[in-house]
HTML snippet that shows the backbone in 3Dmol.js (N, CA, C, O; Angstrom):
<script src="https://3Dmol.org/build/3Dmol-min.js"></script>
<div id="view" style="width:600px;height:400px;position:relative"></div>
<script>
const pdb = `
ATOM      1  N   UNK A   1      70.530 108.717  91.325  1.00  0.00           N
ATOM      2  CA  UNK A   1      71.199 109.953  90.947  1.00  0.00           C
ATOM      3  C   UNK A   1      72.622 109.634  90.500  1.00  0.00           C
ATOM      4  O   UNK A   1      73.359 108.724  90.880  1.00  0.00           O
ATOM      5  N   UNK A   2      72.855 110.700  89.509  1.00  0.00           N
ATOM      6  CA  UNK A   2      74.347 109.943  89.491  1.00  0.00           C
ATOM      7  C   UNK A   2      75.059 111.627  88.991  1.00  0.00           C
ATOM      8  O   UNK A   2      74.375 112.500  88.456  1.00  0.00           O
ATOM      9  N   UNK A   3      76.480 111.762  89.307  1.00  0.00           N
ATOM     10  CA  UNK A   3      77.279 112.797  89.533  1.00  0.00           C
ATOM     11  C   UNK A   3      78.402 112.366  88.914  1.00  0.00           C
ATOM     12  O   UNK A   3      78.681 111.204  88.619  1.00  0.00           O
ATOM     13  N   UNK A   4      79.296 113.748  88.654  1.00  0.00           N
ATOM     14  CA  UNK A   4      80.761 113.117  87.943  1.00  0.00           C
ATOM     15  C   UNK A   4      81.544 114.557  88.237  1.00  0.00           C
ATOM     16  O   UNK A   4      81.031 115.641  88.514  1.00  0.00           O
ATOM     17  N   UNK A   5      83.025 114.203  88.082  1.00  0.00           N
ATOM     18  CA  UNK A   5      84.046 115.288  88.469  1.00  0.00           C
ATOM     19  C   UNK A   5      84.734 114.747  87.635  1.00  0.00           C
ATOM     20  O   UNK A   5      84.360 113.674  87.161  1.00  0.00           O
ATOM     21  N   UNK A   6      86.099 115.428  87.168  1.00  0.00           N
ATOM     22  CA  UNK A   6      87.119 115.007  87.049  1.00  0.00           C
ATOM     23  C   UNK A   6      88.261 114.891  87.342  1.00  0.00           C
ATOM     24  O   UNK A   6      88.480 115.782  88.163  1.00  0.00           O
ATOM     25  N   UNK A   7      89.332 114.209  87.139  1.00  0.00           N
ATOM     26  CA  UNK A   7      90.441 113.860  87.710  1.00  0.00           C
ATOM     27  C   UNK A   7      91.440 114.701  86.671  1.00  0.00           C
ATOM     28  O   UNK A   7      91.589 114.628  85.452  1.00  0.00           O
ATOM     29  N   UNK A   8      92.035 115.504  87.665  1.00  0.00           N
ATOM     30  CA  UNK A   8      93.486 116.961  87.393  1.00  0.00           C
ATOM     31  C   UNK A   8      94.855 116.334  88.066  1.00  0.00           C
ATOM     32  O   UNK A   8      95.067 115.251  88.611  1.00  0.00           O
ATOM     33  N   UNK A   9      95.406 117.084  87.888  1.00  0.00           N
ATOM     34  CA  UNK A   9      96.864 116.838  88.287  1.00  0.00           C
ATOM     35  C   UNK A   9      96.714 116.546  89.574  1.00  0.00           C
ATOM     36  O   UNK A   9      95.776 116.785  90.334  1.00  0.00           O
ATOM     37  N   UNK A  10      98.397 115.648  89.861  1.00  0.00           N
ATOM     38  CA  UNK A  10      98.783 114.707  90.947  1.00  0.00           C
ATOM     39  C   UNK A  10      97.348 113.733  91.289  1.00  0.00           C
ATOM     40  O   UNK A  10      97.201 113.337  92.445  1.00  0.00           O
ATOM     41  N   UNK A  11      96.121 113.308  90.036  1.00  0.00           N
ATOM     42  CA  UNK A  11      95.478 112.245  90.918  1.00  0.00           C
ATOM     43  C   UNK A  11      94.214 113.080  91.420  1.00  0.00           C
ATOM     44  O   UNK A  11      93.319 112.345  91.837  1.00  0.00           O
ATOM     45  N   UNK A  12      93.906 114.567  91.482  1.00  0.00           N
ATOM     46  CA  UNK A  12      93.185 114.796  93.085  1.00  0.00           C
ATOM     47  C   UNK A  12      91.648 115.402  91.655  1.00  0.00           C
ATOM     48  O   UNK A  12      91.570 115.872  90.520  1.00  0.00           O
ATOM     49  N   UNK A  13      91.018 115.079  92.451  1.00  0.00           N
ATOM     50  CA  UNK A  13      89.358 115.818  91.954  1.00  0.00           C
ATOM     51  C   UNK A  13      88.507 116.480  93.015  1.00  0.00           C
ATOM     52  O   UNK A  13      88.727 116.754  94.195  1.00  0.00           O
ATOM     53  N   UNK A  14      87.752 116.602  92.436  1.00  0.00           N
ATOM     54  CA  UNK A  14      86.999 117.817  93.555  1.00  0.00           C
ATOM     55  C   UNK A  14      85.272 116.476  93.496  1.00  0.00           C
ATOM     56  O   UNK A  14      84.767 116.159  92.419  1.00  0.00           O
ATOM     57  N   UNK A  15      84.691 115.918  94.975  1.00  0.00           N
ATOM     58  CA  UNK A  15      83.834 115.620  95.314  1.00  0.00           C
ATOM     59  C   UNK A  15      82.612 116.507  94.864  1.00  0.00           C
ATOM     60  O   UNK A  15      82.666 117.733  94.770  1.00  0.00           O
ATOM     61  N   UNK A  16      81.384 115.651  94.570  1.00  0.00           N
ATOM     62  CA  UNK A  16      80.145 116.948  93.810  1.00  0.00           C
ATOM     63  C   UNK A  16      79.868 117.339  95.047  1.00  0.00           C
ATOM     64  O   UNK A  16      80.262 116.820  96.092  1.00  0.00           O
ATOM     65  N   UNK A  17      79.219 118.213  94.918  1.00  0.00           N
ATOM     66  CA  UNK A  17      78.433 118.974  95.976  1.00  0.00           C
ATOM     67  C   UNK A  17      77.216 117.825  96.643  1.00  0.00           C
ATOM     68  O   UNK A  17      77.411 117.444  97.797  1.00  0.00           O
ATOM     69  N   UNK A  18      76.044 117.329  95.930  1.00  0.00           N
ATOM     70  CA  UNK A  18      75.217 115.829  96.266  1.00  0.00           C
ATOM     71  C   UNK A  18      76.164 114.463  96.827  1.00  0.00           C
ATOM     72  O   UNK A  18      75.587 113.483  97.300  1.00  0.00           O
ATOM     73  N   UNK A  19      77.276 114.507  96.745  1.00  0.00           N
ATOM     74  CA  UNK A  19      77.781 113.592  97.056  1.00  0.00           C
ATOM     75  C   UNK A  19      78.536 114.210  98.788  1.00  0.00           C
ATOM     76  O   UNK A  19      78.719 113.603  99.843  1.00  0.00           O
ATOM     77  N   UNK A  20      78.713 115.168  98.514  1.00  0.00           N
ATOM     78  CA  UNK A  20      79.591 115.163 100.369  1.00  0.00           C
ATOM     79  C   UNK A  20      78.147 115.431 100.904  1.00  0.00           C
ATOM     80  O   UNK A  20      77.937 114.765 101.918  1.00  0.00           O
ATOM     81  N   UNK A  21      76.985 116.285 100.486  1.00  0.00           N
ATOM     82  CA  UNK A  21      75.957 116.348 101.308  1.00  0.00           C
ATOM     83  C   UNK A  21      75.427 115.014 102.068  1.00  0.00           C
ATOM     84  O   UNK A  21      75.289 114.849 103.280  1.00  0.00           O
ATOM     85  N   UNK A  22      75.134 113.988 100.857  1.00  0.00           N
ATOM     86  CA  UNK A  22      74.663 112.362 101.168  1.00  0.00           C
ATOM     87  C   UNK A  22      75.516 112.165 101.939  1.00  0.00           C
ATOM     88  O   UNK A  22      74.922 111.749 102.934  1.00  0.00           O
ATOM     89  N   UNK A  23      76.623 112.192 102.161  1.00  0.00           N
ATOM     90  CA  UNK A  23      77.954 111.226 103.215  1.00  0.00           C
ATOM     91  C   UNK A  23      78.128 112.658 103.831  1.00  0.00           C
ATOM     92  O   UNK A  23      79.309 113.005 103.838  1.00  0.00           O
ATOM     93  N   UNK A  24      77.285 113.544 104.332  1.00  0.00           N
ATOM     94  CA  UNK A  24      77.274 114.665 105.197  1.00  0.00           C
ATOM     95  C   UNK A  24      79.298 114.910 105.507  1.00  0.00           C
ATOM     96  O   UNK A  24      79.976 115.068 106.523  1.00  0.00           O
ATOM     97  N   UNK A  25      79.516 114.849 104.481  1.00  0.00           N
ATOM     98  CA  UNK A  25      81.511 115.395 104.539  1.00  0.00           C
ATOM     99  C   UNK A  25      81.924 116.726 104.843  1.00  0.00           C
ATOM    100  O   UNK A  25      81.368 117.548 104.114  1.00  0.00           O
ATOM    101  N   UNK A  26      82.719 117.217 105.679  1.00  0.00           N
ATOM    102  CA  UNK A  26      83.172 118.191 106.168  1.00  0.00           C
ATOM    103  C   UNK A  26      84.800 118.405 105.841  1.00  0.00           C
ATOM    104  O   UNK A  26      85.491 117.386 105.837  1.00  0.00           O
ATOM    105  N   UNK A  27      85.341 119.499 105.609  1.00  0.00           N
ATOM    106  CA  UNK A  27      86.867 119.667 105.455  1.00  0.00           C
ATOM    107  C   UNK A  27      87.303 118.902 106.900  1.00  0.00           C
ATOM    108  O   UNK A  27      87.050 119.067 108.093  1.00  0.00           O
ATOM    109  N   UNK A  28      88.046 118.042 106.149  1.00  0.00           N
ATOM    110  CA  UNK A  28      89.162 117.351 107.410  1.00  0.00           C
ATOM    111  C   UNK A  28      88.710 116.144 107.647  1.00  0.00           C
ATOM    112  O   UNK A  28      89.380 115.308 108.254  1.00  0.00           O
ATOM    113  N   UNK A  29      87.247 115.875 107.088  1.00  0.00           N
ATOM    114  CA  UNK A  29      87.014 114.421 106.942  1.00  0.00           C
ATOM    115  C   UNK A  29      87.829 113.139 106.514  1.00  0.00           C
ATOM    116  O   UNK A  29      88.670 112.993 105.627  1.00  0.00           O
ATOM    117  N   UNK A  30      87.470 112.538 107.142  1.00  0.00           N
ATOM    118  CA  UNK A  30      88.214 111.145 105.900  1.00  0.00           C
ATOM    119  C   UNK A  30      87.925 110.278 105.616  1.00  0.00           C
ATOM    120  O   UNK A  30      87.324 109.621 106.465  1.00  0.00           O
ATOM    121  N   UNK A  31      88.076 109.835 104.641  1.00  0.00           N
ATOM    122  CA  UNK A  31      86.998 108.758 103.443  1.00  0.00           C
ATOM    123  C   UNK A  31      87.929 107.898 102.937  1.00  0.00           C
ATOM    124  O   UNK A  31      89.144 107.853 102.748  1.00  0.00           O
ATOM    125  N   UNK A  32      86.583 106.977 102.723  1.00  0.00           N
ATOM    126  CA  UNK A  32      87.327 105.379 102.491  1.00  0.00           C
ATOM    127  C   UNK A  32      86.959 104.905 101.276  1.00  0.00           C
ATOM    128  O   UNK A  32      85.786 105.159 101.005  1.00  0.00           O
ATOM    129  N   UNK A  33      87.629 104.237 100.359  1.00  0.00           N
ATOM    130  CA  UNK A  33      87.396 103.130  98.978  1.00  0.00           C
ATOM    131  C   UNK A  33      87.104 102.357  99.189  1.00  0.00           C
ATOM    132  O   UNK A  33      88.078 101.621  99.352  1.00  0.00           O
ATOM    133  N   UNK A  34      85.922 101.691  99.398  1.00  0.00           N
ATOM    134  CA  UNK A  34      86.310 100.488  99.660  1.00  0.00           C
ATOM    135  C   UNK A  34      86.028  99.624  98.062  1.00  0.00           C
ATOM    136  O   UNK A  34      85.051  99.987  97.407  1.00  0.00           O
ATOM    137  N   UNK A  35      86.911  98.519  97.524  1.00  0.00           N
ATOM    138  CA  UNK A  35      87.014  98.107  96.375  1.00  0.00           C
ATOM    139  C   UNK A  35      86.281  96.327  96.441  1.00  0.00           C
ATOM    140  O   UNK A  35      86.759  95.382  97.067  1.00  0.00           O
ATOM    141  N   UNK A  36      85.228  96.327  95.721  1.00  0.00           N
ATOM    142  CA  UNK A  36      85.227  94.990  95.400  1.00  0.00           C
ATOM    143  C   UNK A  36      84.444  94.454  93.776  1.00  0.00           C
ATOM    144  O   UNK A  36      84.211  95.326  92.939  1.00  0.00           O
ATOM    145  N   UNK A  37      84.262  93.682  93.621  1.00  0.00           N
ATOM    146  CA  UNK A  37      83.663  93.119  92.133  1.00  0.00           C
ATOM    147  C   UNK A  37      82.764  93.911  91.626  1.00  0.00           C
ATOM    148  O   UNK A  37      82.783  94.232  90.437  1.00  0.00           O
ATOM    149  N   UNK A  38      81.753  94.371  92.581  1.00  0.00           N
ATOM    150  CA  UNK A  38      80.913  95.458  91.996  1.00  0.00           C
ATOM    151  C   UNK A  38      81.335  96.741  91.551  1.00  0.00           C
ATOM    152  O   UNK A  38      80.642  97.375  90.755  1.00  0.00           O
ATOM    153  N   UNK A  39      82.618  97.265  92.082  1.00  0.00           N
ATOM    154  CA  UNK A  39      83.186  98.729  92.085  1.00  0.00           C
ATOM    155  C   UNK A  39      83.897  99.044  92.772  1.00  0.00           C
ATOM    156  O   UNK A  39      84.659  98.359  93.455  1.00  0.00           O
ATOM    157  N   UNK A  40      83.761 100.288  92.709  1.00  0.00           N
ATOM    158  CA  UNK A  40      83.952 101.117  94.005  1.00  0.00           C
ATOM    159  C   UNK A  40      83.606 102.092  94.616  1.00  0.00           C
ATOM    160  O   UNK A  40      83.335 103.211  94.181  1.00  0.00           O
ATOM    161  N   UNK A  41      83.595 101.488  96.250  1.00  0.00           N
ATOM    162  CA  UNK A  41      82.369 102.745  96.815  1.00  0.00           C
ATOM    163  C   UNK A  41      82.904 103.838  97.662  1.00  0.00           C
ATOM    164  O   UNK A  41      83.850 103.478  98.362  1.00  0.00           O
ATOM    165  N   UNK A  42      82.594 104.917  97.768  1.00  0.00           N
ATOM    166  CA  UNK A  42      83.047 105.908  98.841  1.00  0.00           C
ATOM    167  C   UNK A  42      82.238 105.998  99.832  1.00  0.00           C
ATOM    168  O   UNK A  42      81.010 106.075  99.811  1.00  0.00           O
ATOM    169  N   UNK A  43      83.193 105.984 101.003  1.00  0.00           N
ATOM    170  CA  UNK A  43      81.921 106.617 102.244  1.00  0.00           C
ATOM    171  C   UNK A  43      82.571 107.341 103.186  1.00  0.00           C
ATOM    172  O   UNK A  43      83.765 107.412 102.896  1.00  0.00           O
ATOM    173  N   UNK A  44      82.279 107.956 104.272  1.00  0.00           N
ATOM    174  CA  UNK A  44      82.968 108.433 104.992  1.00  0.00           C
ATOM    175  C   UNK A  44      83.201 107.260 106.263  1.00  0.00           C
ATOM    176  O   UNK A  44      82.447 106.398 106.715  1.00  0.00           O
ATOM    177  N   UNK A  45      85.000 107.773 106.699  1.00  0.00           N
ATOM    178  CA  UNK A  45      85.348 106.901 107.527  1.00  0.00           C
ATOM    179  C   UNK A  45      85.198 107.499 108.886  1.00  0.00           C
ATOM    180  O   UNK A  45      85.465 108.639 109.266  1.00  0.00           O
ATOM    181  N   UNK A  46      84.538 106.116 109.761  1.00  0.00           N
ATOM    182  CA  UNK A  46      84.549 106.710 110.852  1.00  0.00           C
ATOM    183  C   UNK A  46      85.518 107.381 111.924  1.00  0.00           C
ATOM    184  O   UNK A  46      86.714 107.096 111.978  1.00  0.00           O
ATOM    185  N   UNK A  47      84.994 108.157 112.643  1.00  0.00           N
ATOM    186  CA  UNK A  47      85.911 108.566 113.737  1.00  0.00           C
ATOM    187  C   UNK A  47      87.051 107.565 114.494  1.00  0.00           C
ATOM    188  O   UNK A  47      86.891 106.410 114.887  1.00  0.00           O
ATOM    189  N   UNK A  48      88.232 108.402 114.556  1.00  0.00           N
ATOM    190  CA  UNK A  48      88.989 107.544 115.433  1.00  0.00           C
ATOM    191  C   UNK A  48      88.697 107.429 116.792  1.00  0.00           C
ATOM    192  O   UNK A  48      88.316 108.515 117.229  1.00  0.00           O
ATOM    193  N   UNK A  49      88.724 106.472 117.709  1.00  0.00           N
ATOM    194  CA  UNK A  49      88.684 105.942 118.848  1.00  0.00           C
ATOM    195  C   UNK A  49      89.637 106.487 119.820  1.00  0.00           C
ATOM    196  O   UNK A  49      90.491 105.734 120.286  1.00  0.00           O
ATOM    197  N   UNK A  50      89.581 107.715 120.173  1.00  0.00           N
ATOM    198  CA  UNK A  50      91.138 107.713 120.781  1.00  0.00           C
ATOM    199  C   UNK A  50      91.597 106.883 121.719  1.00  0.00           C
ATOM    200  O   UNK A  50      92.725 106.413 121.864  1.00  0.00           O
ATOM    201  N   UNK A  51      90.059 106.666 122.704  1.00  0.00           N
ATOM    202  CA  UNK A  51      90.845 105.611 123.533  1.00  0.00           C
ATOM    203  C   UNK A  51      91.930 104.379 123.409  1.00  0.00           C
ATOM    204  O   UNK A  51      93.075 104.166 123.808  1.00  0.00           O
ATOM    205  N   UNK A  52      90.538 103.409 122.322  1.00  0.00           N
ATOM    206  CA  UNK A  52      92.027 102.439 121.561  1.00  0.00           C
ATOM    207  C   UNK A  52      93.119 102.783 121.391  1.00  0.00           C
ATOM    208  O   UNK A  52      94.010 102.203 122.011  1.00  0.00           O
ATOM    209  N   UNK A  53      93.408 103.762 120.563  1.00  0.00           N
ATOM    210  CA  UNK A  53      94.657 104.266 120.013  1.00  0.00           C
ATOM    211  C   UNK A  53      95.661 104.520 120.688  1.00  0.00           C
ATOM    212  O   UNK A  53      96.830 104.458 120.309  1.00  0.00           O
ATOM    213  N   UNK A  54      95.056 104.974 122.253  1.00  0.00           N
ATOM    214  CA  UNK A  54      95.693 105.547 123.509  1.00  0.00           C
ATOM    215  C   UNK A  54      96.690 103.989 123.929  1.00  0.00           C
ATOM    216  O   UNK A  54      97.868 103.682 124.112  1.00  0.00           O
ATOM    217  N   UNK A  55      95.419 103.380 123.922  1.00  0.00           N
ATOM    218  CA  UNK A  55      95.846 101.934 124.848  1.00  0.00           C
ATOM    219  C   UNK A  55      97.023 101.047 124.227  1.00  0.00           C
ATOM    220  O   UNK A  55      97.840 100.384 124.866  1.00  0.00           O
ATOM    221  N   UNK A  56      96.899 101.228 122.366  1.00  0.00           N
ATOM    222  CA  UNK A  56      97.147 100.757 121.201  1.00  0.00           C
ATOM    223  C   UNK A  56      98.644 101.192 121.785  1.00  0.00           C
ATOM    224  O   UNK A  56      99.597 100.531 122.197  1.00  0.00           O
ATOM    225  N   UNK A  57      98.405 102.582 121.630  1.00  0.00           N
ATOM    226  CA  UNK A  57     100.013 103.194 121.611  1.00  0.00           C
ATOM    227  C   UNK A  57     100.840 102.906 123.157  1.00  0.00           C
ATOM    228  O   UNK A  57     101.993 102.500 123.018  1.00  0.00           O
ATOM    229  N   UNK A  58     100.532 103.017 124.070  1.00  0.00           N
ATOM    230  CA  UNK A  58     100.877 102.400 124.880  1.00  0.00           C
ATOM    231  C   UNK A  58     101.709 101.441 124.798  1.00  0.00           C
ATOM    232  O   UNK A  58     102.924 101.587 124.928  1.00  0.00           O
ATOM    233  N   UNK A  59     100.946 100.014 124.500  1.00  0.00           N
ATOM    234  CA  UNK A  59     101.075  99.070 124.775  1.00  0.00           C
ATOM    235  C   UNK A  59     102.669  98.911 123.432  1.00  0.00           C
ATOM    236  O   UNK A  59     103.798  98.463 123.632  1.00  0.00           O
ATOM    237  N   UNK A  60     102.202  99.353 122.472  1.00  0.00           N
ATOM    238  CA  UNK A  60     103.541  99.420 121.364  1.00  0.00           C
ATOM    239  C   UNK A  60     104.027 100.231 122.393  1.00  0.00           C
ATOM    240  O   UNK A  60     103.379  99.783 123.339  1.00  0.00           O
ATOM    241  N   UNK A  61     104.857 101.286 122.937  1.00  0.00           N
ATOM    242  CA  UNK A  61     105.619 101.751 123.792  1.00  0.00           C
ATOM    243  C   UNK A  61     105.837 100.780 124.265  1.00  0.00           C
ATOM    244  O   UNK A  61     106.987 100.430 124.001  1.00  0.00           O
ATOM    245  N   UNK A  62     105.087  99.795 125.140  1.00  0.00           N
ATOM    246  CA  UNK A  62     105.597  99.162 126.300  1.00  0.00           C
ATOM    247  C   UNK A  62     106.557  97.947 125.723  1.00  0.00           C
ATOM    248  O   UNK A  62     107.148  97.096 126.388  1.00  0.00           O
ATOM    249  N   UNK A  63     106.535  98.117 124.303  1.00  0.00           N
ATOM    250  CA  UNK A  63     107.322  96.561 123.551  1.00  0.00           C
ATOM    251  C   UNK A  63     108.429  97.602 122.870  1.00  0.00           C
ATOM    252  O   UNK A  63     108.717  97.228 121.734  1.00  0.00           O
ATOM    253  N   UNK A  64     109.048  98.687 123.236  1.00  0.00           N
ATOM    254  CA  UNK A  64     109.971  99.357 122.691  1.00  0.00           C
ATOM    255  C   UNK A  64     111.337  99.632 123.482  1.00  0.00           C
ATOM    256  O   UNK A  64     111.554 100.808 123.773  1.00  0.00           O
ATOM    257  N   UNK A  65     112.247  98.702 123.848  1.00  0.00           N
ATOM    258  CA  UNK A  65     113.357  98.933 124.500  1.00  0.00           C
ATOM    259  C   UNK A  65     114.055  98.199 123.944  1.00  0.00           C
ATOM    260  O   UNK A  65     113.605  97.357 123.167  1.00  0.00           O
ATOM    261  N   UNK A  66     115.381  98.337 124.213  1.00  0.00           N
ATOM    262  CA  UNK A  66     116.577  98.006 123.764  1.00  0.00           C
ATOM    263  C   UNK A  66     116.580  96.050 123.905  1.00  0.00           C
ATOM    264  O   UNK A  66     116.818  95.214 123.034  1.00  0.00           O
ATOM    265  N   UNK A  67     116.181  95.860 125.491  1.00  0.00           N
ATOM    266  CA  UNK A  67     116.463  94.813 125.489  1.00  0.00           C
ATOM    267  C   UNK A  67     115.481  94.032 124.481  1.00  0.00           C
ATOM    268  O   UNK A  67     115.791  92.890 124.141  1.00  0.00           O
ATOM    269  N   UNK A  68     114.129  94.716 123.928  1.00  0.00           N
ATOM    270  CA  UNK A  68     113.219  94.218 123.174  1.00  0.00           C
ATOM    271  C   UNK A  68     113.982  93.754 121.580  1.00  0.00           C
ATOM    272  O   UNK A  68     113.801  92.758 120.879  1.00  0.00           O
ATOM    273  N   UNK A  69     115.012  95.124 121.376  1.00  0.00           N
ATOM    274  CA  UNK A  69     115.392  94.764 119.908  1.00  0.00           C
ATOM    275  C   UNK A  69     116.600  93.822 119.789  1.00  0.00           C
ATOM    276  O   UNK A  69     117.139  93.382 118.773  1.00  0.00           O
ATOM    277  N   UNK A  70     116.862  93.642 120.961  1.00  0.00           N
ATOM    278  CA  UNK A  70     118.086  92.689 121.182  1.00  0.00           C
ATOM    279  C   UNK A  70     117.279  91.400 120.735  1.00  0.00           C
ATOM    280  O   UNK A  70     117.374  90.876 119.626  1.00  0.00           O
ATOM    281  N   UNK A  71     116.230  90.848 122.083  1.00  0.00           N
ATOM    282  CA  UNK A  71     115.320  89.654 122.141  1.00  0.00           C
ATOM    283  C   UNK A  71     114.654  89.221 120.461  1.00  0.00           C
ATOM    284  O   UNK A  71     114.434  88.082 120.049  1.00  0.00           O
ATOM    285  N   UNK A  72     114.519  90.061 119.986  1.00  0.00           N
ATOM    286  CA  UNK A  72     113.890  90.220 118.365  1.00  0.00           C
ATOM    287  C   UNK A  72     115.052  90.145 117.233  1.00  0.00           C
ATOM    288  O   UNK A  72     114.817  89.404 116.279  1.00  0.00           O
ATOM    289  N   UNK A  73     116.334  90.875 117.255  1.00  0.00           N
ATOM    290  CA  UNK A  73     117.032  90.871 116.192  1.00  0.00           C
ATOM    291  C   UNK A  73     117.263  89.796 115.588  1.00  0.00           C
ATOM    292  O   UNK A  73     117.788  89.974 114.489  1.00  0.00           O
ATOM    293  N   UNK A  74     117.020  88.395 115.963  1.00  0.00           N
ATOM    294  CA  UNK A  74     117.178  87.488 114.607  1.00  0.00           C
ATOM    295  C   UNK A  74     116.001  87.055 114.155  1.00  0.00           C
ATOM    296  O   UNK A  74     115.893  85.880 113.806  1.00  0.00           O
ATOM    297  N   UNK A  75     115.063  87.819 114.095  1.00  0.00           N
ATOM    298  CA  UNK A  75     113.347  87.341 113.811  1.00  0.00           C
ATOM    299  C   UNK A  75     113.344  87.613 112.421  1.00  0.00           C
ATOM    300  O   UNK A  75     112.324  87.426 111.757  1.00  0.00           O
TER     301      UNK A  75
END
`;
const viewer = $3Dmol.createViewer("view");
viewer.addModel(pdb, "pdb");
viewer.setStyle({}, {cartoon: {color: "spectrum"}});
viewer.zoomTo();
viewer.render();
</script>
């Protein structure tokens, strides 16, 4: 099957209707390019992890103090 839209101001187009159905897309979704020799493909990106992100952010907190940017400033 193949589908087409076009591209309007600032860049943005409107997804076909067969295409968010196949990648089952919802408002607020978010989707990925991914680019290589063959093209480029769209798909939908998966859910964030909050946990990681939790732990992620954390742990950046835990490397955020003064004496940190002192220990770092000639890096």
């Amino acid at each position: 099957m193949q589908t087409s839209s076009r591209l309007i101001h600032h860049n943005q187009t409107t997804i076909p209707e067969p295409v968010l159905e196949a990648l089952k897309l919802r408002e607020g979704d978010a989707i990925v390019f991914e680019i290589d020799q063959a093209g480029v493909h769209l798909r939908k990106a998966p859910p964030i992890d909050a946990d990681f992100t939790g732990a992620l952010q954390a742990t950046l907190n835990e490397w955020n103090s003064a004496a940190d940017d002192e220990a770092y400033a000639d890096l």
